[in-house]
C-alpha positions in Angstrom: -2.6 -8.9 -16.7 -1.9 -6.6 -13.8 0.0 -9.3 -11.0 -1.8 -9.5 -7.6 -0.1 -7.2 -4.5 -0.9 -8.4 -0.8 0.9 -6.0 1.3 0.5 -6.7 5.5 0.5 -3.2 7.4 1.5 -3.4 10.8 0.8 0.0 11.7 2.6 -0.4 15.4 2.6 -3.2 16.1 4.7 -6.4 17.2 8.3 -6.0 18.7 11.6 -6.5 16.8 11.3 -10.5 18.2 7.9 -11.0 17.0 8.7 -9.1 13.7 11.7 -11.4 13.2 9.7 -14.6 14.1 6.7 -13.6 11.5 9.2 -13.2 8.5 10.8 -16.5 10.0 7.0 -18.3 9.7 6.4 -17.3 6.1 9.8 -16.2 4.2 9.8 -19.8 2.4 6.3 -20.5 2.7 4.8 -17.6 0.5 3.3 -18.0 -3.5 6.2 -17.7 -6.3 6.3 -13.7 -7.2 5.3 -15.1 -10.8 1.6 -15.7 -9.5 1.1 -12.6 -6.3 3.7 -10.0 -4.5 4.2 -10.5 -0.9 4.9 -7.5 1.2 5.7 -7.2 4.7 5.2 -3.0 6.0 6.8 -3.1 9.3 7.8 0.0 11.3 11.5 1.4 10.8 12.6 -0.6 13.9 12.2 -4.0 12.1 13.4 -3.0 8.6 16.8 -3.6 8.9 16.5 -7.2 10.5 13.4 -8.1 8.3 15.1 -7.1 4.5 18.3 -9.4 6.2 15.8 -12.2 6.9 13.8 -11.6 3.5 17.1 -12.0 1.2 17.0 -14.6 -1.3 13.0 -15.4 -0.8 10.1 -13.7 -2.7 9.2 -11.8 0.9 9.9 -7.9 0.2 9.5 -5.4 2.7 7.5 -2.1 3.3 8.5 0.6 5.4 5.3 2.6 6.6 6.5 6.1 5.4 9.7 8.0 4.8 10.6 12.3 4.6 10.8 13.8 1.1 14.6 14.5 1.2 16.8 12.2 1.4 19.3 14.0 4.2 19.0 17.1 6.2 18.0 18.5 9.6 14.6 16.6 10.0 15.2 15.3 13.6 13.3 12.2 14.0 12.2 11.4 10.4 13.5 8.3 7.9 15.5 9.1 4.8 14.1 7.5 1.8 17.8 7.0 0.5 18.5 5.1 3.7 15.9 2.7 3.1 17.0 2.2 -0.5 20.4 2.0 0.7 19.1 -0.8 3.6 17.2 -3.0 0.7 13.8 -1.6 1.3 11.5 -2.2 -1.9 8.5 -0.6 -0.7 7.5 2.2 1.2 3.7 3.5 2.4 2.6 6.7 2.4 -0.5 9.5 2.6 -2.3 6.3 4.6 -5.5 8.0 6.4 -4.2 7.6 10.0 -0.9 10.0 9.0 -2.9 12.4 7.0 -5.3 12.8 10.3 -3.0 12.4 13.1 0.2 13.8 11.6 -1.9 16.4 8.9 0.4 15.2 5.8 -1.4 16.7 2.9 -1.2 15.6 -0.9 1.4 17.7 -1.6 3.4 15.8 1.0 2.3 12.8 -0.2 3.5 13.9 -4.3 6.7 14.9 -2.9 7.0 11.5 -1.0 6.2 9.9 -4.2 9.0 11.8 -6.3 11.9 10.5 -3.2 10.8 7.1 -3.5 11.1 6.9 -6.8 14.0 8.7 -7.1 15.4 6.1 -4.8 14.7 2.9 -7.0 11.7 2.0 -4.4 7.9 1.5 -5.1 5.3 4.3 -3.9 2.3 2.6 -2.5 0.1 5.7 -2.6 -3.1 5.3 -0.4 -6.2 7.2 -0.9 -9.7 7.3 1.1 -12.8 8.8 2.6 -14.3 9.7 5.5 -17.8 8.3 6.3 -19.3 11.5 6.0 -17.8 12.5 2.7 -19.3 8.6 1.6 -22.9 9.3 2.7 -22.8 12.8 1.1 -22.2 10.8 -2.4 -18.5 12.9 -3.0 -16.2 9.7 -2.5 -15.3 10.5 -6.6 -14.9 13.9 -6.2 -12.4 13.5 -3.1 -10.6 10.4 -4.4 -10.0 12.3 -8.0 -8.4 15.1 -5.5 -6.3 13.2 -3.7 -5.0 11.1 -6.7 -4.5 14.1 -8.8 -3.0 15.8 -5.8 -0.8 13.0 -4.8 0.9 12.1 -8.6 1.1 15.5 -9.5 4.2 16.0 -12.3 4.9 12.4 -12.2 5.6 11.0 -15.6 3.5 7.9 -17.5 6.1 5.1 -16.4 6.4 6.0 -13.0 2.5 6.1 -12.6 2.3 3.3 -14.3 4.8 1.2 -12.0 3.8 2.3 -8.5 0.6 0.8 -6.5 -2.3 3.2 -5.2 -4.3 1.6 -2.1 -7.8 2.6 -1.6 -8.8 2.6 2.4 -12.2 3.9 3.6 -11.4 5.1 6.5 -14.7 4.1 7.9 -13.6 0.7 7.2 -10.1 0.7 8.7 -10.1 -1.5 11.9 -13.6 -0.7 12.2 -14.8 -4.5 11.5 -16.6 -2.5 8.9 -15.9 -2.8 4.8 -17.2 -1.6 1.6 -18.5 -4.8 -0.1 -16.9 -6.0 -3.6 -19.2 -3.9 -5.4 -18.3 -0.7 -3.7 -14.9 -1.8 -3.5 -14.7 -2.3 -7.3 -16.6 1.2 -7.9 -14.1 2.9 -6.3 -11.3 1.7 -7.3 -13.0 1.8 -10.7 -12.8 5.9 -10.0 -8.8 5.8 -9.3 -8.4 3.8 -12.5 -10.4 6.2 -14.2 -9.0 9.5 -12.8 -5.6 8.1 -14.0 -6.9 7.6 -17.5 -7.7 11.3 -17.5 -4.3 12.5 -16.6 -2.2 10.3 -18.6 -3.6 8.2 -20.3 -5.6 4.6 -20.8 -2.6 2.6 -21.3 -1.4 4.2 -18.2 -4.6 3.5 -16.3 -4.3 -0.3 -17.1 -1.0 -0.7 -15.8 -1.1 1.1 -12.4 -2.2 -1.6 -9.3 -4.9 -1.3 -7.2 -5.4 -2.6 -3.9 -8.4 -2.2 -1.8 -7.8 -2.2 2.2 -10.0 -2.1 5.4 -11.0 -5.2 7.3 -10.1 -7.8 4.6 -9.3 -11.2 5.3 -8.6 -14.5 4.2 -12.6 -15.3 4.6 -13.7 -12.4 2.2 -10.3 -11.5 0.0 -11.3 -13.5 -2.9 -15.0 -11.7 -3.5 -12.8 -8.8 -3.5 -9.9 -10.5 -6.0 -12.5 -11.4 -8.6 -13.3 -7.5 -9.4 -11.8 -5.4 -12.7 -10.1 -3.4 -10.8 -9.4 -4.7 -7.3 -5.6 -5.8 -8.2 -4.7 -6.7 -4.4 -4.9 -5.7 -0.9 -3.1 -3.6 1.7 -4.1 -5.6 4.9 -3.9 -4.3 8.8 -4.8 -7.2 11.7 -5.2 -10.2 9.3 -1.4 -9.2 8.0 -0.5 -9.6 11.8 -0.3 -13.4 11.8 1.5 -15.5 9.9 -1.3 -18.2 9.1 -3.4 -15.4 8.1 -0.9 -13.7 6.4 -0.3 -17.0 4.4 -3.6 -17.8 4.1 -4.4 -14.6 2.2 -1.6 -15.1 -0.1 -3.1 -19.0 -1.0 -6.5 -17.1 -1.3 -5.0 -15.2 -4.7 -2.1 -16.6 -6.6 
């Protein structure tokens, strides 16, 4: 049994205040990490506040993205040993709105992958399509290419411990969503891309989440799928009852 992953991303959003009030609402108030993990991705400006807040609870914490070394002359960019260092467990990376706004590519995302791991922290490793590329029929064909392009050289356990998000990115903020089906389907095509670089055993481990407009009204049509393991989560993650509400909705 793969365990459930509900992980909120703010994107940029709330301000340190409102980011310290949110983990206040729900630190003690979330599911046992027995049953479903909770994860909070805040921006880099809440981290250090949030992990202090989150000690001792089941709450982890996300941060959005990180650089691929962990030190250097990269004005402006976050050290993935920092946040290890800091108590970060997760961090976010190759979502759709940095590989189109800030042109990452898969090869930044692989290299992202290898730092976080090589820092002790979890990879959640997002993958999705464009609209057009869905109506054309090639979502497979682009997801297997950013999957095998994104866990390039990494080795059977490390696949099989980090979490993959699928996001349409015609249904991210858009109001739009794939349905459970679709959902499933592709997800179904991650799970089975895996399988053909390492291996089924691999395959079976890795998480799942689906993302793009779920919410505490439709998560559990989404929950009940093979291979729908959990959900990374934009506006319903941005308040606590919703937040909560999600997390009741699957552990």
């Amino acid at each position: 049994m793969r365990k459930p992953i509900i992980a909120g991303n703010w994107k940029m959003n709330k301000t340190v205040s409102e980011a310290n009030a949110f983990a206040e609402a729900v630190k003690n108030n979330i599911p046992s990490n027995d049953k479903v993990d909770s994860v909070i991705g805040s921006s880099a400006l809440f981290l250090t506040d949030l992990v202090n807040i989150a000690k001792g609870t089941d709450l982890k914490i996300s941060a959005q993205n990180c650089y691929f070394e962990n030190s250097g002359a990269f004005t402006g960019e976050t050290s993935p040993a920092a946040l290890a260092d800091l108590g970060v467990n997760y961090v976010i990376i190759g979502h759709s709105e940095r590989r189109e706004y800030f042109h990452e590519t898969d090869e930044d995302v692989n290299k992202k992958a290898k730092a976080i791991i090589a820092n002790n922290m979890t990879p959640i490793l997002c993958c999705g399509e464009t609209l057009e590329t869905y109506e054309a029929g090639k979502t497979a064909e682009w997801i297997e290419g950013q999957i095998k392009g994104g866990l390039a050289d990494l080795t059977d356990e490390q696949v099989s411990n980090l979490v993959i998000a699928y996001e349409p990115i015609w249904a991210i903020g858009t109001g739009k969503s794939a349905d459970a089906n679709i959902a499933d389907e592709i997800c179904g095509v991650v799970r089975q891309t895996v399988a053909k670089l390492y291996n089924d055993t691999v395959a079976s481990k890795v998480r799942i989440q689906y993302g793009g407009s779920v919410k505490p009204e439709n998560i559990k049509e989404y929950m009940a799928k093979e291979n729908v393991d959990g959900a990374l989560v934009g506006g319903a993650s941005l308040e606590a009852d919703s937040f909560l509400a999600l997390l009741e909705a699957v552990k």
